[in-house]
C-alpha positions in Angstrom: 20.4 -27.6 -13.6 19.0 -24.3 -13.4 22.2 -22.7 -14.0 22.0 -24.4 -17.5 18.6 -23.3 -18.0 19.2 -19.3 -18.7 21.5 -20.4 -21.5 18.1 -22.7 -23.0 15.9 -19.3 -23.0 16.2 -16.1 -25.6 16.3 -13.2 -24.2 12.9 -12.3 -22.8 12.0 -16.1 -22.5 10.0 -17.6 -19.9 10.9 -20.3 -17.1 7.5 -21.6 -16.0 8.0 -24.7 -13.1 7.2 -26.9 -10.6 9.5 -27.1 -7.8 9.4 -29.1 -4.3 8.6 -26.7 -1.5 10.1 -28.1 1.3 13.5 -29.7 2.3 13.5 -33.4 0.7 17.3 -35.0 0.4 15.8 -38.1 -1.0 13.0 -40.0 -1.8 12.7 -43.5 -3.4 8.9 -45.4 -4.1 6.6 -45.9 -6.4 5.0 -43.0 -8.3 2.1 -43.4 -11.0 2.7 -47.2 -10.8 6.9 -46.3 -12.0 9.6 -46.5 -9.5 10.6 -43.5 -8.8 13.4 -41.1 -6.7 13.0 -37.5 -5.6 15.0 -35.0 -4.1 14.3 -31.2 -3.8 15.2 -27.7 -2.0 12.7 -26.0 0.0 11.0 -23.2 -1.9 13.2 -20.3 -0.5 16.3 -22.1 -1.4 14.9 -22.2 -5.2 13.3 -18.9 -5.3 17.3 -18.1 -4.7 18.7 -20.3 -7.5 16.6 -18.7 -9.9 17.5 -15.1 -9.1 21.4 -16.3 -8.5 21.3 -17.5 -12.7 19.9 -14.2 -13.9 16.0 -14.9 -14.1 13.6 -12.2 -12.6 10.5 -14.2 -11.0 7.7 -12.9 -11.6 5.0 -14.8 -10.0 5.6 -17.4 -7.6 3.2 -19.4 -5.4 2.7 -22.3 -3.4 0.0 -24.7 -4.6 -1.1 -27.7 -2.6 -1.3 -31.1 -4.3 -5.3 -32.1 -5.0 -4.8 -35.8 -4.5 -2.0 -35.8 -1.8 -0.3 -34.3 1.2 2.3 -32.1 -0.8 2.8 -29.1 -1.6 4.9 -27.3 -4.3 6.3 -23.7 -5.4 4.8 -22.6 -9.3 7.0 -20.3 -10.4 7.4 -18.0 -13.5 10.3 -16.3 -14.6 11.5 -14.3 -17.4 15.4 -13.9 -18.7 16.5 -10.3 -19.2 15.7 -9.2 -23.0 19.3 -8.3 -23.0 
């Protein structure tokens, strides 16, 4: 997925996201009263993938969740102008 990303920006675009911060294979329950899966990287492992696709971060920062125990990487990234 992020490796399709680049190709959705112009040159000079943004990638602004929020990504799991730690190691989750799997997770299956009920979410905002939906049943839901996730699964994410830990936030070293994205900060990675991003650079690896051609995206220079330029802020990144974990945030902890208001209304739970989680906690996940913001990240802002801009595609070469090219």
């Amino acid at each position: 997925m992020v490796r399709r990303i680049i190709n959705w920006l112009k040159p000079g675009g943004r990638f602004v996201a929020s990504l799991g911060s730690g190691e989750c294979p799997g997770w299956m329950g009920e979410w905002l009263g939906a049943e839901m899966f996730f699964s994410h990287y830990d936030a070293s492992t994205y900060e990675l993938l991003v650079r690896a696709v051609g995206l220079n971060i330029e802020h990144a920062e974990l945030v902890d969740q208001d209304n739970d125990d989680a906690r996940f990487l913001w990240a802002i990234a801009r595609r070469s102008a090219d």
